[in-house]
C-alpha positions, 0 to 999 in steps of 0.5 A: 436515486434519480439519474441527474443526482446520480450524474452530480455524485459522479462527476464531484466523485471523479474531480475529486479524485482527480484532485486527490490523483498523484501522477507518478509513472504509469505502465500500462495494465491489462485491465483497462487502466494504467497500472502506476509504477510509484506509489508513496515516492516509491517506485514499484513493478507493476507487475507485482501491482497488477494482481492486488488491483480489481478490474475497473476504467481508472486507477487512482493514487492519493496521499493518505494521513497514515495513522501512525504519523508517518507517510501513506498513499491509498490507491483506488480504482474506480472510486474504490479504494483497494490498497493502502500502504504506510510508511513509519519510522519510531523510535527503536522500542516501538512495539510494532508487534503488539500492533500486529497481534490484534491487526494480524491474529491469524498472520504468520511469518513472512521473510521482509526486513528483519521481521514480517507478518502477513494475512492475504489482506495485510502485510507489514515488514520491519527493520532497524536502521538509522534515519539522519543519524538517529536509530528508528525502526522503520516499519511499513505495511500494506493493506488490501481491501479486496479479496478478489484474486485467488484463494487466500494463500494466493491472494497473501503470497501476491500481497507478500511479493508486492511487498518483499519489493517494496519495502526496501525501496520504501527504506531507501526513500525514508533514508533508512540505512543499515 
């Protein structure tokens, strides 16, 4: 590809993330970006951010149809996109576990919400609640697309982590009460 194709590609790359970038909270990372401190309207601890990232200049965070219809967000960095995150509330005989069972063959049990499973790629949690009045589960999961960062177990413990804290504060925000 020649240089001044390559320079296009770029910059239309960086103004559409930039369109795309929800500024939500930064915190200032190791990595030589600002690691955010919200993603989805959820707040989030960087800290537990931080080792789900790839090394890179900017990280940018993006509304993302999820395709269960519920609320997403994406987070790349540099372009890329690492983490993929989604918020659902079905009804209560939503089978969420048939879905886990081809996502997630290999995934064992996790202890987030009333029932979670998890790959060092992919860890979603569930829990019965109420949502306005009406009985919903409400499911959540995140996805790495990266498997940098340790060892698989490393890298599932660290997506786990994330997630134990995540998750009940995405069921706050979602309205989801016990």
């Amino acid at each position: 590809m020649r240089r001044g194709a390559l320079t296009v590609l770029v910059a239309v790359a960086a103004l559409t993330a930039a369109g795309c970038t929800e500024v939500t909270g930064q915190a200032t990372g190791p990595k030589g970006y600002e690691t955010p401190t919200a993603l989805c309207d959820v707040a989030i601890d960087p800290v537990l951010l931080k080792p789900l990232l790839i090394p890179g200049e900017e990280v940018a965070v993006a509304r993302a149809n999820a395709a269960s219809g519920g609320t997403g967000c994406a987070v790349s960095v540099d372009g890329r996109q690492v983490l993929a995150l989604e918020n659902t509330a079905g009804p209560p005989a939503l089978d969420y576990r048939a879905t886990w069972k081809w996502q997630m063959p290999h995934g064992t049990a996790v202890g987030i919400g009333d029932e979670g499973r998890g790959t060092d790629t992919l860890v979603s949690a569930a829990r019965k609640c109420a949502v306005g009045g009406q009985k919903v589960v409400f499911v959540s999961r995140a996805e790495r697309f990266s498997t940098q960062g340790g060892d698989a177990a490393a890298r599932k413990e660290a997506l786990t982590r994330f997630m134990a804290a995540y998750f009940p504060a995405a069921q706050k925000v979602a309205a989801c009460t016990v």
